[in-house]
N, C-alpha and C positions, 0 to 999 in steps of 0.2 A: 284771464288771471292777472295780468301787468295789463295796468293802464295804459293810455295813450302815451301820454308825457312821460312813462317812464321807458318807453319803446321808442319815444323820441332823443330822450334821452341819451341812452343805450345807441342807437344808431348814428349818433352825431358825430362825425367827422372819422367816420370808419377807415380811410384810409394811416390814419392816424395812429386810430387806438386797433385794428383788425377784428374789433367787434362785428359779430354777423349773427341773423337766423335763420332759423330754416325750419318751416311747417313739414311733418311727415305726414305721406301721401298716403300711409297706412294707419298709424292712429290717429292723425290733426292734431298729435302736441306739436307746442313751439315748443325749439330751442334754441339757446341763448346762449353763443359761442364767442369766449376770447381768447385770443395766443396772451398767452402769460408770458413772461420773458424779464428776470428778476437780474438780469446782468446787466454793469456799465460801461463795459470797458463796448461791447461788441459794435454798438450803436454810433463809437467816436467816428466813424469814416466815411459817415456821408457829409457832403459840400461840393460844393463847386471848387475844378483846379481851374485855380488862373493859365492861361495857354502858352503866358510869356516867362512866368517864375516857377511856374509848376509847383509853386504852393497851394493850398487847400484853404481858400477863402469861404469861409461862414460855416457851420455848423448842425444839422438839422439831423442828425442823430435822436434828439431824446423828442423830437415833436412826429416825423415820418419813420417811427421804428416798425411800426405795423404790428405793436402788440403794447400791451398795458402791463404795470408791476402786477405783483399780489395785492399790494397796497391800494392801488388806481380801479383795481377790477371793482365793478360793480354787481358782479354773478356773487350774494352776500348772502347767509340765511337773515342779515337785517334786513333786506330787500326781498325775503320773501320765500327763496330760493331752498327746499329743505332736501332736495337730491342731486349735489353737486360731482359733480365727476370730470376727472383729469386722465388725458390721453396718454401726458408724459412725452415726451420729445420726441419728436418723429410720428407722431399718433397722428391717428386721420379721426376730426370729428363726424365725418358721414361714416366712416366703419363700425363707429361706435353706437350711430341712430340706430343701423343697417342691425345692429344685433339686437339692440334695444326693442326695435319693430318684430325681429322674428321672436324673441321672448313673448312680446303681448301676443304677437298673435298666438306661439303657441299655450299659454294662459288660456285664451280665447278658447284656442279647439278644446282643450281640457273640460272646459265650463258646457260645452254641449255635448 
């Protein structure tokens, strides 16, 4: 369904942005998971403490947050994407395949 380059895309420098997929072993869709995370204050406190001043030299808050804005996310219906879905904080996106999978399958038994 997504191209190469757009899967390359999407996967580029995941520690970064916390983009991931994951093929289910039940039905074979991908899916195409990001931690969204729209706040700025939370991100200010990573850096390196100097060991002598114990001040907080450099800043890597907004580049290793480990999640992308609403803005940055690329899970878009312009990109494609027409069944999006949010966990909402604290939410596990394998809970959410985990039901996703028992619905198809029970779809499935219905159909036979």
């Amino acid at each position: 369904m997504y191209d190469a380059e757009f899967k390359k895309r999407f996967l580029t420098e995941t520690s970064e942005t916390g983009r991931f997929m994951v093929k289910s072993l039940v039905t074979g869709k991908e899916y195409f998971i990001e931690a969204i995370d729209n706040s700025t204050s939370y991100h200010k406190i990573w850096g390196d403490v100097d060991p002598v001043t114990k001040s907080m030299q450099g800043t890597y808050g907004k580049k290793y947050k480990g999640s992308v804005s609403e803005d940055e996310s690329l899970i878009t219906k312009e990109n494609g994407f027409d069944n999006i879905l949010y966990t909402g904080v604290g939410g596990s996106p394998y809970s959410l395949i985990k039901e996703l999978d028992k619905k198809a399958e029970e779809e499935e038994d219905e159909k036979i």
